[in-house]
C-alpha positions as CSV (number, residue, x, y, z in Angstrom):
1,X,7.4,75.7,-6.4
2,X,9.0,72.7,-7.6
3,X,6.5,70.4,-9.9
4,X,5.3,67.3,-8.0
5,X,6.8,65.2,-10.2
6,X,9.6,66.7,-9.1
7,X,9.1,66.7,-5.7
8,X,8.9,63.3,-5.5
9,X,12.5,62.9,-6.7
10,X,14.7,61.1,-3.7
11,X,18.2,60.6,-5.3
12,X,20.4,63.4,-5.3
13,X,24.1,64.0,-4.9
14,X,23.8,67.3,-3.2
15,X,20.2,68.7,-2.6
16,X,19.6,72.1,-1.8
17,X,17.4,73.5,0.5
18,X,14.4,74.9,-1.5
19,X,14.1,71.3,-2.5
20,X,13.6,70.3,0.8
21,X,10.8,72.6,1.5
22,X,8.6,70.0,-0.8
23,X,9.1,67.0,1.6
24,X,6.2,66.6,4.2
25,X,5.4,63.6,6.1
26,X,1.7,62.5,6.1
27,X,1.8,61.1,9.3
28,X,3.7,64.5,11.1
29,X,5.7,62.4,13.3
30,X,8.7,65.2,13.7
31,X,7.9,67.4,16.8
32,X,10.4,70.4,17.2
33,X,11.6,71.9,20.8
34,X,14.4,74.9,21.4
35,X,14.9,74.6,17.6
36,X,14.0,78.3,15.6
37,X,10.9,78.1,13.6
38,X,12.5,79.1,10.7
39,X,14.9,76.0,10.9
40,X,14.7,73.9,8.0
41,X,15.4,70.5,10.0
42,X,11.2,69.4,9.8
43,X,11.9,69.0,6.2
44,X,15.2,67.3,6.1
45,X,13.4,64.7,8.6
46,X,10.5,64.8,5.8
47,X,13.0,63.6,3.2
48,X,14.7,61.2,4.7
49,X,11.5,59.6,6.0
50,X,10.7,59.0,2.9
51,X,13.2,56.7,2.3
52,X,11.7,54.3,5.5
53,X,7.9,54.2,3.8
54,X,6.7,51.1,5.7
55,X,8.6,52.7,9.3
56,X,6.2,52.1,12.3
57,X,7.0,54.9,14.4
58,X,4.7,57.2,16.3
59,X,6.6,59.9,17.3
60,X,10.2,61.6,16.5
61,X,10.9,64.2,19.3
62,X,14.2,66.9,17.9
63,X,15.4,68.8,21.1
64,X,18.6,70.9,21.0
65,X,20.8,71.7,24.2
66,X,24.1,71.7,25.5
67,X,25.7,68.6,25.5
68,X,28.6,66.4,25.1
69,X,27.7,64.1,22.3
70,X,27.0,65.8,18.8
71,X,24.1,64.2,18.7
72,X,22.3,61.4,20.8
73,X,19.1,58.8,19.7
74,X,17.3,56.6,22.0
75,X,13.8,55.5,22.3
76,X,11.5,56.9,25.0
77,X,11.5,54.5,27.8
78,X,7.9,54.7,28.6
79,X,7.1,53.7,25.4
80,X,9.3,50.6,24.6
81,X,6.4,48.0,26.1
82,X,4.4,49.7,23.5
83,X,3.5,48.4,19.8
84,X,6.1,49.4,17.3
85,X,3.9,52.5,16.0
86,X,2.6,53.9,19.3
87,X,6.6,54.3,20.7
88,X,8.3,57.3,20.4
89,X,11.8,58.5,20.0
90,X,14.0,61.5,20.9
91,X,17.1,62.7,19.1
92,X,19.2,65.4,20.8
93,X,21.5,67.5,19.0
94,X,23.9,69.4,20.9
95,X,24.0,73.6,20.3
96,X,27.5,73.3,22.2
97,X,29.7,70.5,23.2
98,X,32.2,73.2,24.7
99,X,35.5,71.3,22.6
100,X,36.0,71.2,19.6
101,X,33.1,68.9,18.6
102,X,31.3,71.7,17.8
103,X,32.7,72.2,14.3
104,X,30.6,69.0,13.5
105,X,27.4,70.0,15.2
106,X,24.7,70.0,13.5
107,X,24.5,73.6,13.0
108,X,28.0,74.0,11.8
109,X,27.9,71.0,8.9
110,X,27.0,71.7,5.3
111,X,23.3,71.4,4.4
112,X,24.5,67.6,2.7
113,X,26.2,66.5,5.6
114,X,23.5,68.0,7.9
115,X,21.4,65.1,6.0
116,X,23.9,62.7,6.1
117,X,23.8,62.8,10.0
118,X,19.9,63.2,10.2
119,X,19.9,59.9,8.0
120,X,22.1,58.0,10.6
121,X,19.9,58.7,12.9
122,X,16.7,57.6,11.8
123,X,18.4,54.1,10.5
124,X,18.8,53.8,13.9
125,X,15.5,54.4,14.9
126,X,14.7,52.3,12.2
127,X,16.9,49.4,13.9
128,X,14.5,49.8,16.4
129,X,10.9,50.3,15.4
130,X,10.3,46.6,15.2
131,X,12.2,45.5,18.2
132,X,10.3,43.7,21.2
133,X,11.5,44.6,24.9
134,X,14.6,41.9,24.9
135,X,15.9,43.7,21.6
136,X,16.0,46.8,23.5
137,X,17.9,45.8,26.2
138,X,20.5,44.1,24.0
139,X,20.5,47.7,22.5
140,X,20.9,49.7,25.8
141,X,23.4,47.7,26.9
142,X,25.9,47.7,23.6
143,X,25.7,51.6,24.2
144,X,27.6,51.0,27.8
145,X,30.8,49.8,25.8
146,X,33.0,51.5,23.1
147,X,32.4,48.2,20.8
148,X,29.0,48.3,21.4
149,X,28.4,52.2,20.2
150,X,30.8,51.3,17.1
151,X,28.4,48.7,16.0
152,X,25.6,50.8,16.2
153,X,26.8,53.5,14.8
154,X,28.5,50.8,12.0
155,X,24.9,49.4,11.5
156,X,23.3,52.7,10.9
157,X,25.6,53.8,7.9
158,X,25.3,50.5,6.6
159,X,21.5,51.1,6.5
160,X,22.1,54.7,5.3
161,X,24.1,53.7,2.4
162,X,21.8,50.5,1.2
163,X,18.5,52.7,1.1
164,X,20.6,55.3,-1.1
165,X,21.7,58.2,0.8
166,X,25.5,57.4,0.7
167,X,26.0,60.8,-0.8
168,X,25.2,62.4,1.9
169,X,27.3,59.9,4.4
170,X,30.2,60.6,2.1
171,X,29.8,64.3,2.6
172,X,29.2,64.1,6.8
173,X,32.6,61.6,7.0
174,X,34.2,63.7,5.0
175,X,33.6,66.9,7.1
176,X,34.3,64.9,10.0
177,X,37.7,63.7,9.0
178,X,38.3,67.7,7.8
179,X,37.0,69.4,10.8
180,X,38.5,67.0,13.6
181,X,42.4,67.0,12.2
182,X,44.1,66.8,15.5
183,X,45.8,69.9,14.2
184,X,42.4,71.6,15.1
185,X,42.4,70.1,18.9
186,X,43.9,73.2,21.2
187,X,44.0,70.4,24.3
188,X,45.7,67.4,23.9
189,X,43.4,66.4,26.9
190,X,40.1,67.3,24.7
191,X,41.5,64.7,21.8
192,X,42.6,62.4,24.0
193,X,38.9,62.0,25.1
194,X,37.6,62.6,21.4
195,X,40.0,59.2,20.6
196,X,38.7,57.7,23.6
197,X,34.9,57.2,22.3
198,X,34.7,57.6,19.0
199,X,37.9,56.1,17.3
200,X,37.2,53.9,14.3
201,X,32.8,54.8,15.0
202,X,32.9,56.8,11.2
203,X,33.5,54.6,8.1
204,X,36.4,56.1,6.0
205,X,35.4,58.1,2.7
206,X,37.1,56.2,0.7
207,X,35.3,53.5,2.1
208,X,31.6,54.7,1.2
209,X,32.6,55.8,-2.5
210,X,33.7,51.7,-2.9
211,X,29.8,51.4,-1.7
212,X,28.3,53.9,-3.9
213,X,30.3,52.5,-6.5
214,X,29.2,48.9,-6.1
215,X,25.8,48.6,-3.7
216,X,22.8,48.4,-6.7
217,X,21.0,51.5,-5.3
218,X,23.3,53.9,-6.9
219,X,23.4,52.1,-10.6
220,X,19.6,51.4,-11.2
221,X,18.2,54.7,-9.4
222,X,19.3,58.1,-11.4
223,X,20.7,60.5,-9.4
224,X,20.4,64.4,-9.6
């Protein structure tokens, strides 16, 4: 077991799993369905929650199905005329997108990247957690055009990287740009549709390493 001096260690280039196992969230807002119980995913929540402190968030439902997007966040409708720490969330990663997507499914990234898209998410919940009814429907309606999910998605790794985790963006967008080569599309039709929706969503690597290089977060915190 790692010391708790340790443990409380937030900046690393490439953490491992073991690490993870020392991350727990006081509050226990990460509730598990059709995920295995052996699945390390509580944790990585755990760990990146740590780097929102001050988030007012009730609840953070993980479900796993079939579906078309990799992976999906929204708040709960019910809950949006609630106060900012009684509303609750859902993320949905897909277990099969039946294309090619599903090289960059959660399940098939590397255990960095695998953080790198957990941490996306939860900026965007964090976008969120303080947003009265109007914000939401700005927000639900920029997700009915290809501009609007680009900004969202934009805004998200632009939180990711300022609160330090650009490491493990670099690693996810790096993936990404291996694993989706149209060279590794079998129907023209498939990337067609892949083009469609999600053409310039994920900032270029060489991009985020001008960020790491530059954004204070990665000079005045040391990194393991």
């Amino acid at each position: 077991i790692l010391s708790q001096s340790h443990a409380q260690q937030l900046y690393y280039r490439n953490p491992d799993s073991t690490l993870m196992r020392n991350f727990t969230d006081s509050l226990n807002r990460i509730a598990l369905s059709n995920t295995d119980s052996n699945s390390l995913l509580k944790y990585q929540f755990n760990y990146i929650l740590k780097f929102y402190p001050n988030m007012l968030v009730k609840n953070i439902l993980i479900e796993t199905k079939e579906a078309r997007d990799v992976v999906k966040t929204k708040p709960i409708l019910s809950t949006i005329l609630k106060s900012p720490d009684q509303r609750v969330y859902k993320i949905t990663f897909s277990k099969s997108t039946k294309s090619t997507l599903d090289s960059v499914m959660i399940d098939n990234l590397s255990f960095n990247s695998q953080l790198g898209l957990i941490a996306k998410q939860i900026a965007k919940i964090d976008e969120l957690s303080t947003s009265g009814f109007w914000d939401f429907t700005a927000w639900y309606f920029r997700h009915l055009t290809r501009r609007g999910r680009n900004r969202i998605e934009a805004n998200a790794e632009k939180k990711t990287l300022e609160i330090g985790l650009g490491y493990q963006l670099l690693a996810l967008n790096q993936e990404i740009v291996e694993k989706l080569n149209i060279d590794m599309w079998k129907s023209v039709k498939g990337y067609t549709s892949y083009v469609k929706y999600t053409k310039n969503a994920a900032m270029k690597p060489n991009l985020i390493n001008d960020f790491i290089n530059d954004l204070p977060v990665y000079i005045t915190k040391e990194y393991k």
